[in-house]
N, C-alpha and C positions, 0 to 999 in steps of 0.2 A: 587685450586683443592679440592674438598672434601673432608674430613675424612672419612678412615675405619678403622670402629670396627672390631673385632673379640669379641665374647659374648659365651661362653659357658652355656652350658645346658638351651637349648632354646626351650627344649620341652614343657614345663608348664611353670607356676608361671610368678618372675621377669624374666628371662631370655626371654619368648616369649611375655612379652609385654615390655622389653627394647626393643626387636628385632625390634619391628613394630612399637614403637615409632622411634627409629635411624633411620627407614626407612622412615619414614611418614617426620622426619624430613627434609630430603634430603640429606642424610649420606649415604654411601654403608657399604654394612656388612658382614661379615661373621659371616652363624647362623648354630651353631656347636650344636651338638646333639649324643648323642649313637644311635637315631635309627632317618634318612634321613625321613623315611615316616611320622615321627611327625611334620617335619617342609616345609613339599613340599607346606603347602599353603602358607606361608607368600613367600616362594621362586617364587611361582606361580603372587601372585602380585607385586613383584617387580624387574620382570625375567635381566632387567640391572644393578641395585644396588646390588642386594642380590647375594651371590652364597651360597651353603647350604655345609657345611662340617661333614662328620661322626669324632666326637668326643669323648672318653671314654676318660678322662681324667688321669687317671690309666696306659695306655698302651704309652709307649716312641715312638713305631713307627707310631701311630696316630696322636701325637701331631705334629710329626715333619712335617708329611703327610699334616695337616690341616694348618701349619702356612705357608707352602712351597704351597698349593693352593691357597692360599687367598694372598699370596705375587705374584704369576704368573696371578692370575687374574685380582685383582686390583695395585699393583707395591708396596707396601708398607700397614704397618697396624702404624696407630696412637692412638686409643684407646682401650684396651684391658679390657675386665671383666670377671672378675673369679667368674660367678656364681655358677655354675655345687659344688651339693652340696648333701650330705641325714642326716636324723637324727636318735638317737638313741636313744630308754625311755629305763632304769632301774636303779638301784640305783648303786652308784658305786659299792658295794662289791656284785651286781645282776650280774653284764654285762660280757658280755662274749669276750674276747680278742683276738679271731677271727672278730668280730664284729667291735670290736674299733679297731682294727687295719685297718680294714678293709674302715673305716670313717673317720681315720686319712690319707689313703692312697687316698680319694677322697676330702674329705674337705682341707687339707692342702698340703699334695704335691704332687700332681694333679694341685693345684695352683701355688706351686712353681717351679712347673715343667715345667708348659707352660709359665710361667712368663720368665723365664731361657733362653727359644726359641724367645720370640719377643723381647728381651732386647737387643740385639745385633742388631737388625732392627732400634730400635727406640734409640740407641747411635750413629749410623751412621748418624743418621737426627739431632742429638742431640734436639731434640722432643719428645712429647709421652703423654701418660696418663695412669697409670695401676689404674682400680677401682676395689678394691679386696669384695665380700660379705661378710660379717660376722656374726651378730649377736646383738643383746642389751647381746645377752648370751657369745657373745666376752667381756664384759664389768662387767656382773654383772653377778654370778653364781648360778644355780637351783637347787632345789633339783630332781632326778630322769631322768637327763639331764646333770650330771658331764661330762660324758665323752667328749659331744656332746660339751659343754662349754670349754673346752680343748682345742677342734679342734680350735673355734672360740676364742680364748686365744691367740692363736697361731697365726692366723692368722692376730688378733692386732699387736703382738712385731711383726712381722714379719713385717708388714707393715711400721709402725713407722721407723722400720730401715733403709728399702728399699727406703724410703721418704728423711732420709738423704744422703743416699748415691747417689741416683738420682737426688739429687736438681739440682748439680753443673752441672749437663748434659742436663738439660732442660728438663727433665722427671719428673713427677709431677705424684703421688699417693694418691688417696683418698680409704679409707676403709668406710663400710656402716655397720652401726649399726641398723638394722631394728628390732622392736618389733612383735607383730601378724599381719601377714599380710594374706587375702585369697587367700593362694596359698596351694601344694600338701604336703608343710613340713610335716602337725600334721597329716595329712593321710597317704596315701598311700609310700610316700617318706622315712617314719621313721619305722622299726623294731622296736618289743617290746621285750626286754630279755623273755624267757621264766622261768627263774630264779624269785622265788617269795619269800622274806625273809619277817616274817609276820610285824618284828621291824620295818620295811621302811613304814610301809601301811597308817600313817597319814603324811610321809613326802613326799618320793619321789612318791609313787602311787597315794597319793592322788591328786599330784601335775601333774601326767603322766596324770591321770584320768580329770581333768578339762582342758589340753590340747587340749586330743580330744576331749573332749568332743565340744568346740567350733569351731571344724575344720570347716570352711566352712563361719562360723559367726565372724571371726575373723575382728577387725576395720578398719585395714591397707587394702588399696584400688593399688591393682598392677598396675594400668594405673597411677595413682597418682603418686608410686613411681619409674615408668616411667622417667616423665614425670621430676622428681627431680634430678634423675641422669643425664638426658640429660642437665638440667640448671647448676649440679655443674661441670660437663666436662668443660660447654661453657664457664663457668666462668674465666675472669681473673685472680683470686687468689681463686681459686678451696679449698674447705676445703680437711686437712687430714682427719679428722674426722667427719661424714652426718650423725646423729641418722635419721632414719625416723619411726615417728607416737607417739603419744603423750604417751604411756606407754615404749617408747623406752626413751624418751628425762626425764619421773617422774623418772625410773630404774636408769639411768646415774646419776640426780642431788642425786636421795638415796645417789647412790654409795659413791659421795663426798662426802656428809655428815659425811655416817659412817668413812670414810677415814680418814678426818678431824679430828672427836671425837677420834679415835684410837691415832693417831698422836700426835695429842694434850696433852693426857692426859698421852702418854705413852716417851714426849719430852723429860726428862731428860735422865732416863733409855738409850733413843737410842744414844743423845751425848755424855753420859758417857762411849761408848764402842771404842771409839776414843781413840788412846795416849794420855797424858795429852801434853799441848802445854803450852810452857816457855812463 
């Protein structure tokens, strides 16, 4: 029997070209969106695989709507991605707490929340696969993008956790660390505080500033990473952890580095905060 996906926010970016790679594959899918008319063409080409579900990720009685049609459609869902995602520029004492609350409430539990509804689908098969999006900014932190990095913080430990707790069930989690890739993030997708503190403006604006300014030109190729997500699902021994694009995978090895050096140099001080041991 085939796999279905369920893929959240399939309007753009990765979400509408996982969609149409899962489908190209020979996978049935549900392709979830807040607005139906953004995804009637991929549903158009694959009117027996696809069914198309309206999804805000935010609202409890959609999610339950969307995992309850895709479960009467096709009888079961086996892989799940938590793309459905937006970003935030300003600097952390810029941003406004409506805002970040507001990108906490779709980045992170929005994902925890529909994760919540197919989980008890895919312990029943004791199978499954949850691929969560995140970030290189799940991993390594920006200036002018704290909060946004938060979200994707979060969506790491969260993962990680959810990976052991599912082993034993035959539920298997991978989280995706993607760097620039050309999709709607650094546009249209992300608010800019209107809050302008001048002290931030060689750190976090200037860093806001060369964001968009490459929107569009960014390295990262969305059918590519495609096309990666569908090989680590297929994967026998699936990664937790899938950087995708070569400033995702420099970001990360940084991170250890400075990790390392921190660690290292700071080794005594941290054993010495332990009991002494007889």
């Amino acid at each position: 029997m085939s796999k279905v996906w369920l893929i959240t926010g399939c309007s753009t970016g990765f979400g509408r070209e996982l969609a149409k790679e899962v489908l190209k594959s020979g996978y049935k899918a549900g392709v979830a969106s807040r607005n139906i008319n953004d995804i009637k063409d991929i549903i158009a080409e694959y009117p027996d695989t696809a069914i198309a579900v309206k999804l805000d990720v935010t609202k409890a009685d959609e999610i339950k709507a969307a995992v309850k049609q895709i479960k009467e459609k096709f009888g079961q869902i086996d892989v799940l991605v938590n793309n459905a995602g937006i970003g935030y520029f300003g600097a952390i004492e810029e941003s406004e707490e409506a805002e970040v609350r507001r990108m906490f409430e779709i980045n992170f539990f929005g994902l925890a929340n529909i994760t919540n509804e197919v989980l008890p689908i895919m312990r029943a098969k004791r199978s499954g696969h949850i691929v969560n999006i995140a970030s290189i900014g799940g991993l390594v932190g920006f200036p002018g993008v704290g909060f946004y990095n938060a979200t994707k913080f979060a969506v790491d430990g969260y993962s990680e956790a959810l990976a052991k707790e599912t082993a034993p069930l035959g539920i298997k989690v991978t989280v995706i660390n993607p760097s620039g890739f050309r999709t709607d993030w650094a546009g249209r997708s992300a608010n800019n505080s209107p809050i302008i503190i001048d002290d931030y403006k060689d750190t976090a604006e200037a860093n806001k500033n060369a964001i968009r300014g490459y929107s569009g030109s960014q390295p990262g190729d969305p059918v590519r990473a495609a096309k990666a997500i569908v090989k680590a699902v297929e994967a026998k021994n699936p990664p937790l952890h899938l950087l995708l694009g070569v400033a995702a995978l420099k970001g990360a090895r940084n991170k250890l580095e400075v990790l390392k050096k921190d660690y290292d140099a700071w080794e005594e001080t941290t054993t010495g905060t332990d009991f002494p041991t007889e």
